[in-house]
C-alpha positions in Angstrom: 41.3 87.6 88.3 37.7 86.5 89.4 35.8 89.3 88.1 33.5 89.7 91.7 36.5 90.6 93.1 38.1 93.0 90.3 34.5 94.8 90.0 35.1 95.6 93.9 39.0 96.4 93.7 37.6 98.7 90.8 34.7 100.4 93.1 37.5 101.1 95.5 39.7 102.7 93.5 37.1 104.9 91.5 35.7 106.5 95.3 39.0 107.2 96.4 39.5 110.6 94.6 35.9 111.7 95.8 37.2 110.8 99.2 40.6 112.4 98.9 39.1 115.5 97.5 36.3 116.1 100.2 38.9 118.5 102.1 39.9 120.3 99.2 36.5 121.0 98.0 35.1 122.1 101.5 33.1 125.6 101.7 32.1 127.6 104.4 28.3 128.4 104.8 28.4 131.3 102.7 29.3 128.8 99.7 32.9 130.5 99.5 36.4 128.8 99.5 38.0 129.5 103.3 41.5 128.1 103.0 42.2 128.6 106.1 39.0 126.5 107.2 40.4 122.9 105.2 43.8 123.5 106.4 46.0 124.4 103.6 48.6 126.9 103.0 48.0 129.9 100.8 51.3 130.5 98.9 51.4 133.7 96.8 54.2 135.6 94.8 56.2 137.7 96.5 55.8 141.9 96.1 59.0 143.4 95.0 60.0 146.7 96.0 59.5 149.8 94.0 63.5 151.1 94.7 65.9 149.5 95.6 69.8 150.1 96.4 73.0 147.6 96.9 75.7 149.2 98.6 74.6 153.4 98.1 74.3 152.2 94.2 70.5 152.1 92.1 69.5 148.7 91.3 67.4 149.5 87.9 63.8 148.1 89.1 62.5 149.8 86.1 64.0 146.9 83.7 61.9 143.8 83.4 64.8 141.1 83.1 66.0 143.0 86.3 62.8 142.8 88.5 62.5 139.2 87.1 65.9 138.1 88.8 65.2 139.3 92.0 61.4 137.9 91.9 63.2 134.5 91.3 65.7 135.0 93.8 63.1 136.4 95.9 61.1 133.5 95.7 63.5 130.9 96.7 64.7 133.0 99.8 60.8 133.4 101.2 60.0 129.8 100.3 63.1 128.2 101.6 61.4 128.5 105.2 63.7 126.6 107.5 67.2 128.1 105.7 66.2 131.8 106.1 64.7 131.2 109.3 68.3 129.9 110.1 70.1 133.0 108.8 67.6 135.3 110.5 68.1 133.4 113.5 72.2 133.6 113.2 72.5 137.0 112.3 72.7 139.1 115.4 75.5 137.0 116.4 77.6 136.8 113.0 76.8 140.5 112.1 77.9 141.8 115.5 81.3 140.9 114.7 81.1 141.3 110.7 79.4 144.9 110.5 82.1 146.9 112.5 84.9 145.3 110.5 82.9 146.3 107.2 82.8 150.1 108.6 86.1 150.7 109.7 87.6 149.1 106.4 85.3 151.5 104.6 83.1 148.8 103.1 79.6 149.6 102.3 77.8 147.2 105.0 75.4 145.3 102.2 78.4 143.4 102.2 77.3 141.2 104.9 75.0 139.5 102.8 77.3 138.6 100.4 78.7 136.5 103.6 75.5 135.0 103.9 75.0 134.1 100.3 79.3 132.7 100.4 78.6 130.3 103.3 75.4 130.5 105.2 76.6 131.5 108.4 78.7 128.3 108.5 82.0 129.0 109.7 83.4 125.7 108.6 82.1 125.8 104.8 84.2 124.0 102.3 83.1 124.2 98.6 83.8 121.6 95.9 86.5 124.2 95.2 88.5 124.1 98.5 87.4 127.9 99.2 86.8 127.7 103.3 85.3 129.9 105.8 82.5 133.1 106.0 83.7 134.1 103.2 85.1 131.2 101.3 88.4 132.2 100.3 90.6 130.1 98.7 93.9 129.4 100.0 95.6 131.3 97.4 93.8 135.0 98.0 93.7 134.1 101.7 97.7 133.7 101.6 98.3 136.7 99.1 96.6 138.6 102.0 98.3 137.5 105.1 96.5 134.7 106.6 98.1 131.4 108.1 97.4 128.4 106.6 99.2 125.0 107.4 98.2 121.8 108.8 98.1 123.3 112.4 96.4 126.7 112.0 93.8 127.9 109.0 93.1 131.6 109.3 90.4 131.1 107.1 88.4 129.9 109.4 88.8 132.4 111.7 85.9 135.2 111.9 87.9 138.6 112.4 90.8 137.6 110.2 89.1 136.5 107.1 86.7 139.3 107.2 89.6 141.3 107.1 90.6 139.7 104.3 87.7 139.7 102.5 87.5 143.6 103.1 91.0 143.9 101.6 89.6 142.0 98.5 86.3 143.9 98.5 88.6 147.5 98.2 91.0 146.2 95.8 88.4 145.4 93.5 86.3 148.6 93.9 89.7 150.1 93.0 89.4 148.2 89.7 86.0 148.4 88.7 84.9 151.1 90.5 81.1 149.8 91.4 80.2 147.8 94.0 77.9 145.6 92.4 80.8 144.2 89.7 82.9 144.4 93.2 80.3 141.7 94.1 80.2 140.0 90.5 83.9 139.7 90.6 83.9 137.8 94.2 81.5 135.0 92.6 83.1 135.1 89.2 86.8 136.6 89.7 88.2 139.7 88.5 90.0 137.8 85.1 86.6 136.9 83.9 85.2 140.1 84.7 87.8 141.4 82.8 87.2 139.5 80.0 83.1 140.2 80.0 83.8 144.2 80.2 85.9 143.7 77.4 84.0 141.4 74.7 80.7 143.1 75.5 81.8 146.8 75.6 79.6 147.1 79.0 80.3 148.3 82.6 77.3 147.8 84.5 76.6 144.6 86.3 72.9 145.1 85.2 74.0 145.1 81.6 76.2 142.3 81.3 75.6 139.1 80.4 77.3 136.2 82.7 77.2 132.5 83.3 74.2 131.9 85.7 75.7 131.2 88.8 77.2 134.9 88.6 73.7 136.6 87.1 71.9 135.0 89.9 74.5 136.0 92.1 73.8 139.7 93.0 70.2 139.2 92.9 70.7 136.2 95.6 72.1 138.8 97.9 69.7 141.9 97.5 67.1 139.2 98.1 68.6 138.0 101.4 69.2 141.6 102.6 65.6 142.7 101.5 64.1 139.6 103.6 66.7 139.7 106.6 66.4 144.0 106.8 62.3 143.1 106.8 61.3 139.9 107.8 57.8 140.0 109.0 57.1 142.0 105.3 57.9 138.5 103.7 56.0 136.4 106.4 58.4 135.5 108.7 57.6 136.6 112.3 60.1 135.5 114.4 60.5 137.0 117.9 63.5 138.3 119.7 63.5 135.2 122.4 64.1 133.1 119.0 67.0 134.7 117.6 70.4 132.7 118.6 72.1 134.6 121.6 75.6 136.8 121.4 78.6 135.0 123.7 80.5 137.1 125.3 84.0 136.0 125.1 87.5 137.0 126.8 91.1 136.3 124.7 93.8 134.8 126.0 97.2 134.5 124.8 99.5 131.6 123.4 102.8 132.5 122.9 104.6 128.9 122.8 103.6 125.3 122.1 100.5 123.4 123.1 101.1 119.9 123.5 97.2 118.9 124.2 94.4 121.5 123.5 92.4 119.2 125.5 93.9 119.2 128.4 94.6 123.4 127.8 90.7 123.5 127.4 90.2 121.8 130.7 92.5 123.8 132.5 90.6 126.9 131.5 87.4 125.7 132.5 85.6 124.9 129.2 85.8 121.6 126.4 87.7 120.6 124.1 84.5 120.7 121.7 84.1 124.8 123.2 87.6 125.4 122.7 87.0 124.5 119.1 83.4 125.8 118.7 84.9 129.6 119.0 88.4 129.2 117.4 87.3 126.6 114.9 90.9 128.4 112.5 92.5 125.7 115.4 93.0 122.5 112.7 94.8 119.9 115.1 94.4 118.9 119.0 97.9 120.4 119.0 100.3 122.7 118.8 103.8 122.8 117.5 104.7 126.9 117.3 108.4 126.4 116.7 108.7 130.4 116.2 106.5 131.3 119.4 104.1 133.2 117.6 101.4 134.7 119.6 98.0 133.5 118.9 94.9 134.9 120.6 92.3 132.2 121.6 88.5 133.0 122.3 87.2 131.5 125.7 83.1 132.0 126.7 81.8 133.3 129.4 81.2 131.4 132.0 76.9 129.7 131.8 77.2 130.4 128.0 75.5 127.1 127.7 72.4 128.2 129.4 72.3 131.4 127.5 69.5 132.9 126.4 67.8 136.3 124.6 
């Protein structure tokens, strides 16, 4: 290379870091750093609480390891802005249907953020294992407990129903292991492998077991989304009511035979195809057969839901 022209290639290169640094570098007139004056965000760690409860039982914030799992968990739920946004955002609408269903089963109501940690708020979640729905069941549980599931209807998907379900699963475990918190544990991890930890380790408290991460991080995820989504503004996320996704009102109608076109069923009741599917998403074909003429109850929106808002 001519040497002229590396000599200048090199002067460019060495006055670029000055350049790039200038911002960084800025003071204000008192000769003090202003971040807030050279545009840059001031991330810190996140305060964890001096007590704490999941579901009416003590979380032990006097351990270390303990505080140290939720800071991490903590962490990742305050600085994944645009996901816990989303959940704050969603959850007037999911946890006005999910909270009275936890009460009247008896379930403590914590258990809504075990929802949120399952699935997101996304109705239609499949995992890499086939669980489906809020609340992920698999089709196994979800048939063990009374749900439909065939290539026509999948009751997982349906909100009311597999809450249920996940309520009858919630009790029967607390039946078992008589805390909530292993109740939760056994959810992620099952109730065999619970079993199996209890017994090899001589232990009975989720806080004193040792487990496979996903299942240690597990508990911790959800006392971190229900610290964040009980107080967001205390983690830095000021989001007004106007912002937070409105609550359709619905009516039910009936289905007692076959539906050759849900299309055509949609149209005839004033909505979509795509809206007759948005609110009974457990509908899994543009059909349906009912050979038995079981009655199914279908959600229909009020009328302007479209235009809705807080």
């Amino acid at each position: 290379m001519n040497f002229r022209i590396f000599h200048g290639v090199s002067r460019l290169i060495l006055t670029l870091p000055v350049v790039l640094l200038l911002p960084l570098t800025a003071c204000s007139n008192s000769g003090s750093q202003q971040p807030d004056s050279i545009g840059t965000h001031l991330f810190t760690p996140v305060k964890l609480p001096e007590k704490l409860e999941f579901a009416g039982e003590k979380v032990p914030m006097e351990y270390y390891d303990v505080r140290e799992n939720l800071d991490r968990e903590l962490l990742s739920t305050v600085y994944f802005h645009s996901q816990t946004i989303r959940y704050i955002k969603n959850a007037p609408r999911y946890f006005s249907i999910i909270e009275p269903i936890l009460k009247s089963n008896g379930v403590p109501e914590d258990f809504k953020y075990l929802c949120v940690a399952e699935s997101g708020f996304d109705v239609r979640a499949v995992s890499p294992a086939k669980a489906v729905g809020l609340w992920q069941l698999l089709e196994s549980a979800a048939k063990e407990n009374g749900l439909e599931i065939n290539a026509e209807v999948d009751e997982r998907y349906h909100i009311e129903k597999s809450t249920e379900t996940a309520c009858r699963i919630l009790k029967s475990a607390y039946q078992k292991f008589g805390s909530w918190s292993l109740v939760a544990a056994s959810y992620n991890g099952g109730r065999a492998g619970l079993d199996q930890k209890i017994a090899v380790q001589k232990a009975k408290n989720y806080y004193d077991l040792l487990f496979v991460e996903e299942t240690t991080r597990y508990v911790f995820r959800i006392l971190a989304l229900k610290l964040v989504m009980e107080d967001p503004e205390e983690y830095g996320f000021k989001i007004e009511k106007r912002d937070l996704y409105p609550i359709i009102e619905t009516e039910t109608v009936q289905v007692k035979g076959p539906v050759a076109d849900f299309a055509a069923y949609a149209i005839g009741k004033g909505i979509t195809y795509k809206t007759l599917k948005m609110f009974n998403p457990w509908l899994r074909e543009t059909y349906l057969k009912n050979p038995v003429r079981k009655t199914y109850t279908l959600k229909i929106p009020e009328k302007g839901f479209r235009t809705k808002t807080n």
